[in-house]
C-alpha positions in Angstrom: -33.0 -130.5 48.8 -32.4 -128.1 45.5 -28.6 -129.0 44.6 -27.9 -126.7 42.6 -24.8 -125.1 43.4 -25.8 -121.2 43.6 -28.6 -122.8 46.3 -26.3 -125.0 47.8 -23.4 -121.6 47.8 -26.5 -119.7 49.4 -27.6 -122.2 52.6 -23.4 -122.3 53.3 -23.3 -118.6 53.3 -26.2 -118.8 56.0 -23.0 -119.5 58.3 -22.3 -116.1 58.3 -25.6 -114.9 60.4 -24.5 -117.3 62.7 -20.6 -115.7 62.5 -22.1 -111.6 63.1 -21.0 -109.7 66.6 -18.1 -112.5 67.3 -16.3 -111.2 63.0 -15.9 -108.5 60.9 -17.7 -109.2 57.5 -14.4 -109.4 56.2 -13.3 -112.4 58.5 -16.6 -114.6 57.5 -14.4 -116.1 55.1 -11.6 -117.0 57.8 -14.1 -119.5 59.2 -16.2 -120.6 55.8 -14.0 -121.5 53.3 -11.6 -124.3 55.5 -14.9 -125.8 56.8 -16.3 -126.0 53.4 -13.2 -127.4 51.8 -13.5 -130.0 55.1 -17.2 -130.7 54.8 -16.3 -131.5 50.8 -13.4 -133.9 52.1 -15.6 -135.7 54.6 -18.1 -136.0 51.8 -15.7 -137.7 49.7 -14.1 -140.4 52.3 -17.5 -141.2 53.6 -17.3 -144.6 51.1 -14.0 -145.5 52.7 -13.6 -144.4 55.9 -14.1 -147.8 57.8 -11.6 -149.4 56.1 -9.0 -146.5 56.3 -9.8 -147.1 60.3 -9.5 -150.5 60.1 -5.7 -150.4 58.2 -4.5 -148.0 60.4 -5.8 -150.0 63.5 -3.8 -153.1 61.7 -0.9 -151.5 60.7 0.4 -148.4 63.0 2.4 -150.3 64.7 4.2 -152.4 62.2 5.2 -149.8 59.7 7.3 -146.8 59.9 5.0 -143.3 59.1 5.6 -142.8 55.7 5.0 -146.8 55.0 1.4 -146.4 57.2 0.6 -143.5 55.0 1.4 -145.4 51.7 -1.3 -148.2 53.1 -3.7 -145.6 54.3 -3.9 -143.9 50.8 -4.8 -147.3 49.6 -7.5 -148.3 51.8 -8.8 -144.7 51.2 -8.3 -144.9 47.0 -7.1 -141.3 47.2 -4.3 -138.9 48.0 -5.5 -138.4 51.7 -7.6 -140.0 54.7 -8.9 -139.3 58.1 -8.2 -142.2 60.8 -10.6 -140.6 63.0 -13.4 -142.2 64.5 -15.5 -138.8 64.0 -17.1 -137.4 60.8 -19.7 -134.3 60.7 -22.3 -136.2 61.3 -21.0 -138.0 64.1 -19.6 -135.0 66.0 -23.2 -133.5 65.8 -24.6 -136.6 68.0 -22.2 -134.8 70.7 -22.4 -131.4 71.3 -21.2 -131.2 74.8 -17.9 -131.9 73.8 -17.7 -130.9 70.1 -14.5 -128.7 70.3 -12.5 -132.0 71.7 -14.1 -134.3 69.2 -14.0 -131.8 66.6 -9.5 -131.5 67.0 -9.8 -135.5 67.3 -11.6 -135.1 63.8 -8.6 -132.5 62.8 -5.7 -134.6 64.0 -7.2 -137.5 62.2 -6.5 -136.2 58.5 -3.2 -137.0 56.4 -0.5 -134.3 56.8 -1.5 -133.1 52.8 -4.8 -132.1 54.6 -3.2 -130.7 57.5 -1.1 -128.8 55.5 -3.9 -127.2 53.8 -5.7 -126.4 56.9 -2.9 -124.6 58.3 -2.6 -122.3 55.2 -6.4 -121.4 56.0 -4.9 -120.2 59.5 -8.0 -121.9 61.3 -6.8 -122.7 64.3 -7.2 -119.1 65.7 -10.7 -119.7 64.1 -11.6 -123.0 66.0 -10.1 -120.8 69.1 -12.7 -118.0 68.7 -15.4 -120.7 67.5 -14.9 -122.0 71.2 -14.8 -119.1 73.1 -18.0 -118.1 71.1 -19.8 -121.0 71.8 -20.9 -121.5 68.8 -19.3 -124.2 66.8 -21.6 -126.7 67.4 -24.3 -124.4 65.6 -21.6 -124.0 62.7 -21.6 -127.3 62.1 -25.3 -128.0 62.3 -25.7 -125.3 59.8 -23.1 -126.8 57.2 -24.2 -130.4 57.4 -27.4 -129.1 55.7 -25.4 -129.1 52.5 -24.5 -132.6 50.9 -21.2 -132.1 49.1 -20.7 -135.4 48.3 -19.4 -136.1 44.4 -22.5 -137.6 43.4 -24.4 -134.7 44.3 -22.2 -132.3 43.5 -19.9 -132.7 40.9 -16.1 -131.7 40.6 -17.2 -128.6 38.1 -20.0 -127.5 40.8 -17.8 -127.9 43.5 -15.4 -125.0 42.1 -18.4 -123.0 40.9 -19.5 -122.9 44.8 -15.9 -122.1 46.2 -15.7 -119.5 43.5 -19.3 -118.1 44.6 -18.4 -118.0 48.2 -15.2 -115.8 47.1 -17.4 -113.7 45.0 -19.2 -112.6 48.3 -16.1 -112.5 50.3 -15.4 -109.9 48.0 -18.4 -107.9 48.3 -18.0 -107.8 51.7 -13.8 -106.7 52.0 -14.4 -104.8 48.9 -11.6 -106.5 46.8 -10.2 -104.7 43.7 -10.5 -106.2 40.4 -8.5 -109.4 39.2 -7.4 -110.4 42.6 -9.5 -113.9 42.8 -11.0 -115.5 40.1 -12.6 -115.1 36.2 -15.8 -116.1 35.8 -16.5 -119.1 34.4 -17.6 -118.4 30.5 -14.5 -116.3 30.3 -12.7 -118.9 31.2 -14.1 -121.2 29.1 -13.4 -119.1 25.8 -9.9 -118.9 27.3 -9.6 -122.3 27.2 -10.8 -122.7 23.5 -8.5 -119.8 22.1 -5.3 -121.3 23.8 -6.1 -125.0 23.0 -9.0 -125.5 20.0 -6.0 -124.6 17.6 -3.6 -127.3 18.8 -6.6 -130.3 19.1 -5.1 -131.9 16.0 -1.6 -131.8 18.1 -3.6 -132.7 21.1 -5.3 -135.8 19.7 -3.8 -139.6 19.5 -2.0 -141.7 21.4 0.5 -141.1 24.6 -0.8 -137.0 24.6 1.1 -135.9 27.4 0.3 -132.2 28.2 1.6 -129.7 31.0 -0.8 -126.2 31.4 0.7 -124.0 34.1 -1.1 -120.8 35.9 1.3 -118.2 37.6 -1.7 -116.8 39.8 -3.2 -119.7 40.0 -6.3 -118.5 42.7 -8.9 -121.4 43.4 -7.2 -123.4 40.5 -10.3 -122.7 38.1 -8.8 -121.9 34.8 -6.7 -124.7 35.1 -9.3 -127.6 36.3 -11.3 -126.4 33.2 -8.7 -126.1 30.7 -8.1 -130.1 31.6 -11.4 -130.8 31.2 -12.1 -129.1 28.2 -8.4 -131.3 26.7 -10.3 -134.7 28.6 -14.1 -134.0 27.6 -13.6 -132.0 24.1 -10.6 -133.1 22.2 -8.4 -136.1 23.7 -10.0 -138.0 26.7 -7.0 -140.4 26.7 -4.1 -137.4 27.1 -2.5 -137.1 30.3 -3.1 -133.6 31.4 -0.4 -132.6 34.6 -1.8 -129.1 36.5 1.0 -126.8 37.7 0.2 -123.7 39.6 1.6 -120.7 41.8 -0.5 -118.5 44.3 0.7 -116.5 46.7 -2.4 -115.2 49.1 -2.8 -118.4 51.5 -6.5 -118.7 51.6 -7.1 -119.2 47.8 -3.9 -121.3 48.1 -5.3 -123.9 50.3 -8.8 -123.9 48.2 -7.0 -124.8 44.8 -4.6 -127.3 46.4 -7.3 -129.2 48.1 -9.5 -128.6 44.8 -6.8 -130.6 42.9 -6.2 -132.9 45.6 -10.1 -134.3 45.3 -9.6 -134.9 41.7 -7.1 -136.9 41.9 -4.3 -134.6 40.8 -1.1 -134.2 42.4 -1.4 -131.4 44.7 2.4 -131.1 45.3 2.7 -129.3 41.8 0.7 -126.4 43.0 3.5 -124.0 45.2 2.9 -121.1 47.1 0.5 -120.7 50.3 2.8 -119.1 53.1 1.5 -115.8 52.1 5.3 -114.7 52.5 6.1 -112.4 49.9 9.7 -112.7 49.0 8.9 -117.0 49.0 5.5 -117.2 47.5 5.5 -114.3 44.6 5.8 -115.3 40.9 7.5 -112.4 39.8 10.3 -112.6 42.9 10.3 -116.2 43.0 9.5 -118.8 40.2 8.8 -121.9 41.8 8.9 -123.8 38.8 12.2 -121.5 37.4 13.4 -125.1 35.4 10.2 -125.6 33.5 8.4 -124.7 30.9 5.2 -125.7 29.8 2.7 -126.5 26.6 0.2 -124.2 28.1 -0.4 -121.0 29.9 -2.8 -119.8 31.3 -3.6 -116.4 34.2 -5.7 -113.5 35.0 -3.1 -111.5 37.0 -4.4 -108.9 38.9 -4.7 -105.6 37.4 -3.1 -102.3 38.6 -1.4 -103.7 41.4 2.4 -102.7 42.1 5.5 -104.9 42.5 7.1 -102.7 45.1 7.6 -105.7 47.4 9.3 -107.5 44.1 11.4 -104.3 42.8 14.6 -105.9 44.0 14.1 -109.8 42.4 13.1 -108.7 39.7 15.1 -105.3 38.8 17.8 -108.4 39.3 16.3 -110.8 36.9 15.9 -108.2 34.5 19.3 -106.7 34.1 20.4 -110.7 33.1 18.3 -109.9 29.3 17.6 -112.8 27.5 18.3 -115.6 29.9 16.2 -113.9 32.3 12.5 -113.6 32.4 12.0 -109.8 31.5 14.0 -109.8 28.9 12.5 -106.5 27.5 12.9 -104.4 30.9 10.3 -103.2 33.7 7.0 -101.5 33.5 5.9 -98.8 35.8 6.5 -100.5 39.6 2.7 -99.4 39.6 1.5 -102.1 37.7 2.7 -105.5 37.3 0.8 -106.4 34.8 3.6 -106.0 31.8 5.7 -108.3 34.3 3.2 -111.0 34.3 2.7 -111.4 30.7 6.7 -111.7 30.2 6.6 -114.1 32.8 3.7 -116.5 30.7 5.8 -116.3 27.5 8.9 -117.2 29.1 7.4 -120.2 30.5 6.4 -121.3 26.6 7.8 -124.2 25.3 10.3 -123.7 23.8 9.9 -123.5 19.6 12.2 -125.9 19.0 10.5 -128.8 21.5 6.7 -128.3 20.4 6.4 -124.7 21.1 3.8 -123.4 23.2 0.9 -121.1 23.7 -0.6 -118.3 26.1 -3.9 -116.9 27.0 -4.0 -113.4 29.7 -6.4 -111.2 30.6 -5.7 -107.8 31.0 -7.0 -104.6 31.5 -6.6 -101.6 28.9 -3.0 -100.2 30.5 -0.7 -103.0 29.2 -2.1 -102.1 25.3 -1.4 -98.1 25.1 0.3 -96.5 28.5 4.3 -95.2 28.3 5.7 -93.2 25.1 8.4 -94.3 23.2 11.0 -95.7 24.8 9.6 -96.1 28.3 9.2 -99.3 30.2 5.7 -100.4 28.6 6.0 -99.2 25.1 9.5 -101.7 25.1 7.9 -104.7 26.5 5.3 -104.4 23.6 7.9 -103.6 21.1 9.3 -107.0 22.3 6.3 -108.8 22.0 5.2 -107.5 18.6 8.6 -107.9 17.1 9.2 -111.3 18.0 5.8 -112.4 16.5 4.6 -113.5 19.9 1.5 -112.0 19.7 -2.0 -113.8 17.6 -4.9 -111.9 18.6 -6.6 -109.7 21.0 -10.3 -110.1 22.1 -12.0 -107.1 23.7 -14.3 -108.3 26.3 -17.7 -106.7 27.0 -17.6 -104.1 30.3 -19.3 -105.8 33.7 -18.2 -109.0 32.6 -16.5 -110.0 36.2 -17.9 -109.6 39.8 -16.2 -106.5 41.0 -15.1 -104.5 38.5 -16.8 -102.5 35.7 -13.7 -101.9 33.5 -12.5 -103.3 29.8 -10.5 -106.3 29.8 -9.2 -108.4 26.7 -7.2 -111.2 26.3 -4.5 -111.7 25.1 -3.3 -114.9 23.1 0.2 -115.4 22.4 2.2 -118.2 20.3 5.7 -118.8 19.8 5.0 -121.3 17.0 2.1 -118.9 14.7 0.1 -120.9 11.7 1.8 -119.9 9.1 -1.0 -117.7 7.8 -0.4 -115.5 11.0 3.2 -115.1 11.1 3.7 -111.4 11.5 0.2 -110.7 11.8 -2.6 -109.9 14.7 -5.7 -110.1 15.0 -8.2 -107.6 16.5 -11.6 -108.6 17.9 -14.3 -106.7 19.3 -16.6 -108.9 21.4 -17.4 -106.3 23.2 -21.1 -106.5 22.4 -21.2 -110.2 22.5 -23.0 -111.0 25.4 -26.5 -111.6 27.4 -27.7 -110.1 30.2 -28.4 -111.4 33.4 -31.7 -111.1 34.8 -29.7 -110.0 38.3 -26.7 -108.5 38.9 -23.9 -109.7 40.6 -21.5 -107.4 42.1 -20.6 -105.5 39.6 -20.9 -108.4 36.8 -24.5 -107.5 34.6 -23.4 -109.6 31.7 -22.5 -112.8 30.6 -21.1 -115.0 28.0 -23.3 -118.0 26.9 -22.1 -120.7 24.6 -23.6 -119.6 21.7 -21.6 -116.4 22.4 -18.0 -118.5 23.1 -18.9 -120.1 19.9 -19.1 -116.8 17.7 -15.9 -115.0 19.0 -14.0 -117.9 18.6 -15.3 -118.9 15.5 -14.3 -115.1 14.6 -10.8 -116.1 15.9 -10.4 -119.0 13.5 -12.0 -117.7 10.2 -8.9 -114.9 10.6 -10.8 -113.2 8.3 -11.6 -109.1 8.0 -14.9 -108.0 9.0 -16.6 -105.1 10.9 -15.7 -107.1 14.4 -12.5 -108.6 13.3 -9.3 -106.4 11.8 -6.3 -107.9 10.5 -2.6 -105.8 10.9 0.7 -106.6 10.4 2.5 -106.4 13.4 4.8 -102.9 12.4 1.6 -101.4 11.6 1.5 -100.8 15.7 5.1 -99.6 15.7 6.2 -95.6 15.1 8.9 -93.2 14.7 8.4 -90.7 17.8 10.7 -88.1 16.0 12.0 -84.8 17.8 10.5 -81.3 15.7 12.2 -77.7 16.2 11.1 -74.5 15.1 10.8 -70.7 16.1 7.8 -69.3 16.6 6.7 -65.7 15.3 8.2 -63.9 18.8 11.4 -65.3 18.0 11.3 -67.9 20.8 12.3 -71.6 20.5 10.2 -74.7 20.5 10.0 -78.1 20.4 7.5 -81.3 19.9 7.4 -84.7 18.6 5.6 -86.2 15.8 4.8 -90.1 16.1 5.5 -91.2 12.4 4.2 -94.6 11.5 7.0 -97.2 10.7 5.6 -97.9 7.1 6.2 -94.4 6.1 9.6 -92.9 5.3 10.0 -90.2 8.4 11.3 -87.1 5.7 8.4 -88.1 3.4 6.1 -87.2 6.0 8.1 -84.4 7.1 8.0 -82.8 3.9 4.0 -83.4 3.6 2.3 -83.1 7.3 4.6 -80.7 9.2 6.6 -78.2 6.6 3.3 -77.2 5.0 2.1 -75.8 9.0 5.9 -75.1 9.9 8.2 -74.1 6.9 11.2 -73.6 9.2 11.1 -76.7 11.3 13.7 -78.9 11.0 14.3 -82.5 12.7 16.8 -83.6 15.6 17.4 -87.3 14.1 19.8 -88.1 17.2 16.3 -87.9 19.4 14.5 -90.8 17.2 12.3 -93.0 19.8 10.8 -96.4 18.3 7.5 -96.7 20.3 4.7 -99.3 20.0 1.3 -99.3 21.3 -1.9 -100.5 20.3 -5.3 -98.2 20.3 -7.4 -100.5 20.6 -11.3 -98.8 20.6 -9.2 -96.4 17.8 -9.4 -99.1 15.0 -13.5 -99.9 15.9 -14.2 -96.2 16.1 -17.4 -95.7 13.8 -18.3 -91.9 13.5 -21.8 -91.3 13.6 -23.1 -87.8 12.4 -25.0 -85.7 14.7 -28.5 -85.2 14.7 -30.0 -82.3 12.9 -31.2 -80.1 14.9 -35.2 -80.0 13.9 -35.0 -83.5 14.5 -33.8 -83.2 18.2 -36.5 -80.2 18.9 -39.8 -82.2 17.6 -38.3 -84.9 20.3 -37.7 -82.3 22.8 -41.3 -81.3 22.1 -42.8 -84.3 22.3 -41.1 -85.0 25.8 -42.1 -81.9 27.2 -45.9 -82.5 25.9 -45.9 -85.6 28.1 -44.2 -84.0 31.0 -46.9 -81.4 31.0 -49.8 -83.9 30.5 -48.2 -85.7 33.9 -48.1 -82.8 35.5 -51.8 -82.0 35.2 -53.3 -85.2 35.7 -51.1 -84.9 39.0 -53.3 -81.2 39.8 -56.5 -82.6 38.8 
């Protein structure tokens, strides 16, 4: 068998021919993804299982519950069991009576497994898998896959969840951000938020706390532990914290985290109830704060169902965590990345760092004074802010649009305090030989290595651009005049903050408008950042006997088609 995980992604998604007539496309994923995450755990107790059976035989009866699950954790050598008699390969020797073997199998598991097989909502599934008749072929089909860990490693394991939810989204046309990064972005994540702490990282007694708000399968934190483990300390002790709200993705990270020996407990959410489960209405971890942070919040989604939370947490300012005010209640985004610096460590204990993705919105929508143009006024003039990366387009599975990340400190080198850097990566990439979804490109390592290394030279060049962080700011400045009928008008200048506003008054508007005069008690201080503006590279157009000779050449070899066509 090939075990490579894309192949190995490929024969489980083979479930889903079995799955048409009896779901919707969309539901596939209601039935594949718990019996995945259960075919992984069976895989992994397979070593153990007799003598789990064997303790619990021995001990149910002399020890109170939570004392027999202490014992059966032990014989297992991990965080959960099954004390079932039944495994996948066993219930296949029976198929007449493979739904009651297969709830024996259920009923069997710890009650951290349970848990997360109730957040997958699967026993309406098993219920429709019965009255379908076909869970017995389910099972036959998913017991071709060998997900034990030494076939498939901890890294692959994600890779194929994540691959599975990549289709899933194909198929229920999911907008952009709402699962999972892919991997390579992930991975120059995790080098921009921890490559300049590795001397702080290194020695003895490292202990280390990353958090994700939007945690989805758990990926960016699983490899922003390894990369601290395999790259820089592998003696730290790295602790995982996490908040997801959709139930599904929930259930895969938790029992993701539970297999590699983390404690699940510290990732929260899973109910899918709003008001409970959302970061921006309800910090589950509202007493902490961390070394690292790390999220890809979705893009262009609205916090309607959080208006009241958090229009409440921000009219507390400072010791709240939108200090700065609200965004647009169409698109959380701005809420997010207030959230991640709040969580920082504070300065004073260590400090801490962040690294977002966004979209292009958080960088340029809202004029002065609005909502947006605030928050970043907040973040430039606090020196939060290192560097922004521009991302190549087609970089994730379903959508097309820019993204950049952001990476944010509240403890800067000292050869970055009040500065940011600008990167354009956007033309650092390979491309694949197949596309998928909307992803045509990718990152390799070569690539990871050049951006960041463009990161940590901090130095100017044609990809990377250097400003001081009031070079972003400007004056939004109220202009009067009368025009030549005698009528009244107004408009607004944006005046840089590094030049004096009656300077420029005097030199880029009296010389148009001798009569205009300026309503100071109107002033606006507004920040954005173009972005694409500071890359721009003007390219003459062509002259014009140039583009004819071309036009004739293409017409030449339209016409010389067209007649071999007629003879």
């Amino acid at each position: 068998m090939n075990n490579n995980p894309k192949n190995q992604a490929s024969l489980i998604w083979n479930i889903a021919d079995i799955l048409r007539g009896g779901w919707k496309q969309y539901e596939y994923q209601n039935v594949i993804l718990p019996l995945v995450v259960l075919k992984r755990i069976d895989n992994v107790l397979a070593g153990e299982k007799q003598k789990v059976i064997q303790k619990h035989n021995q001990m149910v009866d002399r020890v109170s519950d939570s004392g027999l699950d202490d014992f059966l954790k032990s014989a297992a050598g991990r965080q959960f069991y099954n004390t079932s008699p039944y495994d996948f390969e066993k219930l296949l020797e029976d198929s007449d009576n493979v739904h009651t073997n297969f709830q024996a199998y259920l009923d069997g598991f710890s009650p951290n497994i349970k848990d997360i097989v109730s957040k997958f909502g699967f026993d309406e599934q098993l219920k429709k898998l019965k009255s379908n008749k076909i869970l017995y072929l389910v099972l036959k089909e998913l017991d071709k896959v060998d997900l034990s860990p030494d076939v498939v490693n901890n890294h692959d394991m994600g890779y194929i969840f994540e691959e599975l939810i990549r289709k899933f989204n194909e198929q229920s046309n999911e907008t952009a951000g709402e699962h999972y990064t892919p991997r390579e972005v992930i991975r120059l994540m995790t080098r921009l938020l921890l490559e300049p702490d590795a001397y702080k990282i290194k020695g003895d007694n490292k202990i280390l706390e990353i958090y994700d708000p939007c945690c989805g399968t758990g990926g960016m934190l699983t490899i922003s532990k390894e990369h601290i483990i395999q790259e820089i300390n592998p003696d730290a002790k790295v602790y995982l914290y996490g908040q997801e709200l959709n139930s599904q993705t929930y259930a895969v990270a938790k029992s993701d985290i539970l297999i590699k020996g983390e404690n699940a407990d510290l990732i929260k959410g899973g109910t899918g109830e709003h008001s409970e489960d959302s970061t921006l209405a309800n910090d589950q971890f509202y007493d902490k704060n961390f070394d690292y942070v790390i999220a890809n919040p979705p893009y262009g989604v609205d916090w309607k169902k959080d208006k009241d939370a958090v229009e409440a947490e921000a009219a507390r300012g400072d010791s709240g965590r939108f200090p700065a005010g609200t965004p647009a209640v169409s698109d959380a985004q701005l809420l997010f990345l207030q959230h991640m610096v709040s969580k920082m460590r504070p300065a004073h204990e260590g400090g801490g760092r962040v690294a977002v993705v966004h979209n292009g919105s958080p960088l340029f929508t809202g004029a002065a004074g609005s909502g947006p143009s605030e928050i970043r006024r907040w973040v430039l003039e606090n020196d939060y802010l290192e560097a922004l990366i521009a991302l190549p387009t087609n970089m994730f599975y379903n959508t097309g649009i820019a993204t950049y990340i952001w990476v944010l400190s509240n403890r800067k080198a000292a050869d970055r305090k009040g500065k940011v850097q600008l990167i354009d990566a956007s033309d650092i990439f390979h491309k694949l030989r197949k596309n998928l979804g909307d992803k045509n490109k990718e990152m390799t390592t070569e690539d990871i290595n050049t951006i960041y290394h463009m990161y940590s030279d901090f130095t100017e060049t044609k990809q990377s651009k250097i400003f001081g962080t009031t070079e972003f700011g400007y004056t939004q400045v109220t202009v009067n005049w009368t025009d030549e009928d005698g009528a009244k008008q107004k408009d607004t200048e944006q005046i840089p903050l590094s030049q004096d506003v009656d300077e420029y008054f005097q030199r880029e508007v009296l010389p148009h408008l001798p009569k205009a005069t300026m309503d100071r008690k109107k002033d606006k201080i507004g920040y954005e950042i173009p972005f694409n503006r500071y890359f721009y590279e003007y390219l003459p157009p062509r002259d014009l006997e140039d583009i004819d000779d071309d036009l004739k050449i293409v017409t030449k070899e339209i016409l010389d088609l067209l007649n071999e066509m007629t003879d």
